[in-house]
C-alpha positions as CSV (number, residue, x, y, z in Angstrom):
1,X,0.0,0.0,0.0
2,X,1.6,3.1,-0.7
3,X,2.8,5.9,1.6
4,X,0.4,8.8,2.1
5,X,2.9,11.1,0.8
6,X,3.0,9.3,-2.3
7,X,-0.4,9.4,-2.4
8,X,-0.9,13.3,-2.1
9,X,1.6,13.7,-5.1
10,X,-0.3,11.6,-7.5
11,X,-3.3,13.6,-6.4
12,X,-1.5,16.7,-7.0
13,X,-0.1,15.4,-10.6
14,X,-3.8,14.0,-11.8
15,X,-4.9,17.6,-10.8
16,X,-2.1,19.3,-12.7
17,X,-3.1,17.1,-15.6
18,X,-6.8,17.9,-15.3
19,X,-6.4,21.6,-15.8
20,X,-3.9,21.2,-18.8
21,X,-6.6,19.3,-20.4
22,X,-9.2,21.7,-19.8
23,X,-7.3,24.9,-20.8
24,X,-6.3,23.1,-23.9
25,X,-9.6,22.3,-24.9
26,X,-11.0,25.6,-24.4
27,X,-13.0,28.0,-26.9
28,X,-10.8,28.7,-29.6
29,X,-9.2,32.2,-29.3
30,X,-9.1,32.6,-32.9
31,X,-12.6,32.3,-34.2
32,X,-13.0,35.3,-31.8
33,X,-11.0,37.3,-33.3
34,X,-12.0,36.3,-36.6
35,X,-15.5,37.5,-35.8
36,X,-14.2,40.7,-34.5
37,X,-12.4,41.6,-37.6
38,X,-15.5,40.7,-39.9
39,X,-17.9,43.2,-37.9
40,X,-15.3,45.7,-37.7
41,X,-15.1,45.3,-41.5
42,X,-19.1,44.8,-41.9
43,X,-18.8,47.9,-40.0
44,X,-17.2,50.1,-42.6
45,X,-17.5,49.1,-45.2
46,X,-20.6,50.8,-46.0
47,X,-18.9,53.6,-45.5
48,X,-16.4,52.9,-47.8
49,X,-18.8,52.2,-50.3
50,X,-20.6,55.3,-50.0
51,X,-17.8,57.7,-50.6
52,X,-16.8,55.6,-53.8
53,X,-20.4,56.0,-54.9
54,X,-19.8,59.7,-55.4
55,X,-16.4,59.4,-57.2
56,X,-16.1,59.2,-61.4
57,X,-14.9,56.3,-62.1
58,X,-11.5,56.6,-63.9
59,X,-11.7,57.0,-67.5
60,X,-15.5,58.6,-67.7
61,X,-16.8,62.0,-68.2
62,X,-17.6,64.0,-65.7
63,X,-21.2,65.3,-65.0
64,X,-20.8,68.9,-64.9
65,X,-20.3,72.0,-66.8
66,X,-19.2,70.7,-70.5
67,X,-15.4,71.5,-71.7
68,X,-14.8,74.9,-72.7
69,X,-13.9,75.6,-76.3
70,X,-10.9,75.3,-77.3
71,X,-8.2,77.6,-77.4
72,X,-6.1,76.8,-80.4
73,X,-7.1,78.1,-83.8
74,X,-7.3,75.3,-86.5
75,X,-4.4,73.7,-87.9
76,X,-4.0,75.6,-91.8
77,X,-6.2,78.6,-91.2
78,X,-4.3,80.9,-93.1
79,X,-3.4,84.6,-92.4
80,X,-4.7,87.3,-94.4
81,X,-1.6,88.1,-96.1
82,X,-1.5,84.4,-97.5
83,X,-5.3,84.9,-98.9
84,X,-4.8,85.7,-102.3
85,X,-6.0,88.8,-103.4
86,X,-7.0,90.9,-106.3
87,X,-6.7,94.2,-104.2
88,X,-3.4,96.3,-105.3
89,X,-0.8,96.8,-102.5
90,X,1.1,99.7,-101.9
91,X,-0.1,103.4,-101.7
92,X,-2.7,103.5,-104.4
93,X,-4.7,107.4,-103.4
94,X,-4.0,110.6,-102.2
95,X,-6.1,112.9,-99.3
96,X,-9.0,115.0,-101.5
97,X,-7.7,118.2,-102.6
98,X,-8.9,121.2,-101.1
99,X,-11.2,123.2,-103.8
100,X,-9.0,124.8,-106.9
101,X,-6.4,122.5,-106.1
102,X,-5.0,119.4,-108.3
103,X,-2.3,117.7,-109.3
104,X,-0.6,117.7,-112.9
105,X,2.0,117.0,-115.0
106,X,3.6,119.9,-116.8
107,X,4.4,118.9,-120.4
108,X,6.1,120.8,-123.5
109,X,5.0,124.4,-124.8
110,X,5.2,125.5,-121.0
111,X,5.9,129.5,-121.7
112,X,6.7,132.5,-119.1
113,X,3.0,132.9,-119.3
114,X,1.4,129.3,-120.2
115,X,1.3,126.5,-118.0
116,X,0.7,123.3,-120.9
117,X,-0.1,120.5,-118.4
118,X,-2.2,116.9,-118.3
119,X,-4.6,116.2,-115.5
120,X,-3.5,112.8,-113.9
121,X,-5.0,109.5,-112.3
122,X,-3.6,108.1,-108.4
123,X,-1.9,104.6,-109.1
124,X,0.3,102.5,-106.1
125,X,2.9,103.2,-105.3
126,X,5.3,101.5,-103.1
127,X,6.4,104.5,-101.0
128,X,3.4,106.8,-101.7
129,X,0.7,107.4,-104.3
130,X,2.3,108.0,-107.7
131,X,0.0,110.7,-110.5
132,X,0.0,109.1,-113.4
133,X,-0.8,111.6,-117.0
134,X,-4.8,111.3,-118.4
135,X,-6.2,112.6,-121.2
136,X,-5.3,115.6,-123.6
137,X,-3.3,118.4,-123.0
138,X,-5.0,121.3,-121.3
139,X,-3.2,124.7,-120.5
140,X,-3.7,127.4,-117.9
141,X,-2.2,131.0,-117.8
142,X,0.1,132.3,-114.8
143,X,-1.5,134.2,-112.5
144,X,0.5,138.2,-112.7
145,X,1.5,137.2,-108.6
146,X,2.1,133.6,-109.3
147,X,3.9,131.6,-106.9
148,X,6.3,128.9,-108.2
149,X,8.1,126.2,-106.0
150,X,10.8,123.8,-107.1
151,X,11.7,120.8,-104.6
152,X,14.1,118.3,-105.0
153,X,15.6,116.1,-102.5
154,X,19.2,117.1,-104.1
155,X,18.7,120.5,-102.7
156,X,17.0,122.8,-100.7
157,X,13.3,124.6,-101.7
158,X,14.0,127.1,-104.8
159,X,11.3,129.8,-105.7
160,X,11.6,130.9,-109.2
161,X,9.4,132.8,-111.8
162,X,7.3,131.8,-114.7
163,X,10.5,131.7,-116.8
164,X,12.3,129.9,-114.9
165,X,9.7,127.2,-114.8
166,X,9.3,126.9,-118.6
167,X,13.4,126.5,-118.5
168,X,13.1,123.7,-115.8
169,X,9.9,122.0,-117.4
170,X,11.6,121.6,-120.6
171,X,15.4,120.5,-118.7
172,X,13.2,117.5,-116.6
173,X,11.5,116.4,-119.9
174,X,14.7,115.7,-121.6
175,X,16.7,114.7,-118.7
176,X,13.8,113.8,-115.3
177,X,17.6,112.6,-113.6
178,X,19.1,116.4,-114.6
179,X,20.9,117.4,-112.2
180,X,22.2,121.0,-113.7
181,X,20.4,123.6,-115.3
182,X,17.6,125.5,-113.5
183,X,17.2,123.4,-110.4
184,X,18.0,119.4,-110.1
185,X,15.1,117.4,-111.6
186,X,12.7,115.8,-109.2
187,X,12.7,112.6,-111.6
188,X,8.4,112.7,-111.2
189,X,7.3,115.4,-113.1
190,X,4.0,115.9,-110.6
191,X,3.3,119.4,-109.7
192,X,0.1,120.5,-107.3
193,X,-1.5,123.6,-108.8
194,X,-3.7,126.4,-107.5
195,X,-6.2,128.2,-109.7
196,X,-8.3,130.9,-109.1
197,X,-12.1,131.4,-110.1
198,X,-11.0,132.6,-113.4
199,X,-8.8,129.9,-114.1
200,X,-5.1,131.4,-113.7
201,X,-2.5,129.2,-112.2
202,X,-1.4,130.9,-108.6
203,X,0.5,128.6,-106.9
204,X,2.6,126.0,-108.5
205,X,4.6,123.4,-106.3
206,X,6.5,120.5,-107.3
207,X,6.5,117.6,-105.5
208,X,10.4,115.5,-104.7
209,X,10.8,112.5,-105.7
210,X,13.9,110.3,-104.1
């Protein structure tokens, strides 16, 4: 028979025993927290889902206001300088001249007391409008108090009388480069007369050409 000290050690060891056994076999720790983490995400999810309802998915057009035009002019829209054209270019008229006022071309038989002129016609230029000669020849007489002004841009103003005119008139028309003589030809020929109510030249200028 054993000793009772043996005996309250084998009680103590079958005890021991017992409780290991029944802590192993408890409820499963894990399922637990398995459970827990499926409400937590049950939880928000919904949420989740709610704030991606409002988003545009990626790729789609949005809802709102519609693009604005765009900004960029079409590819080959040409300018209006590479339109073609059937407008001249250049300086093709002159300001309206004030009343008794026009623009001529003196032409042979100028005398001391004659202008012998042709009316003219604005054509382009490249620089400004050039007078081109119309029509027949028409002739005015000076004015006693006429006024005459020679211009070149070879030299400075020159006003000369009636005579002197004639002289240059008939220098430019065989020579419009002339340099000597009178006064250095203009090279254009274009003068801007004034006539009075009776039809007397009173103011003759000629115009420079460069």
């Amino acid at each position: 028979m054993p000793s009772s000290s043996s005996s309250r050690l084998l009680v103590a060891a079958l005890a021991a025993t017992a409780a290991f056994g029944l802590a192993a076999c408890g409820p499963d720790n894990s399922s637990d927290q398995g459970a827990g983490s499926g409400a937590a995400a049950a939880t928000t999810a919904p949420a989740t889902g709610a704030a991606s309802a409002g988003a545009t998915p990626t790729g789609a057009a949005p809802t709102g206001k519609p693009a604005g035009k765009p900004t960029a002019k079409p590819a080959g829209t040409a300018k209006p300088s590479d339109r073609p054209s059937d407008e001249p270019e250049g300086f093709c008229t002159h300001d309206p001249d004030p009343a008794g006022q026009k623009w001529v071309i003196p032409g042979k038989g100028t005398t001391a007391t004659t202008l012998v002129y042709k009316d003219t016609k604005d054509a382009c230029g490249v620089n400004d409008v050039i007078f081109e000669p119309v029509g027949a020849d028409r002739s005015a007489p000076f004015a006693p108090t006429v006024k005459i002004h020679l211009n070149s841009v070879l030299a400075p103003s020159k006003d000369v009388g009636a005579a002197d005119l004639a002289k240059h008139v008939s220098e430019c028309i065989a020579d419009p480069a002339a340099t000597k003589g009178v006064y250095p030809c203009s090279g254009g020929g274009d003068y801007k007369v004034t006539m009075d109510a009776s039809g007397k030249v009173t103011d003759l200028w000629e115009r420079p050409h460069s």
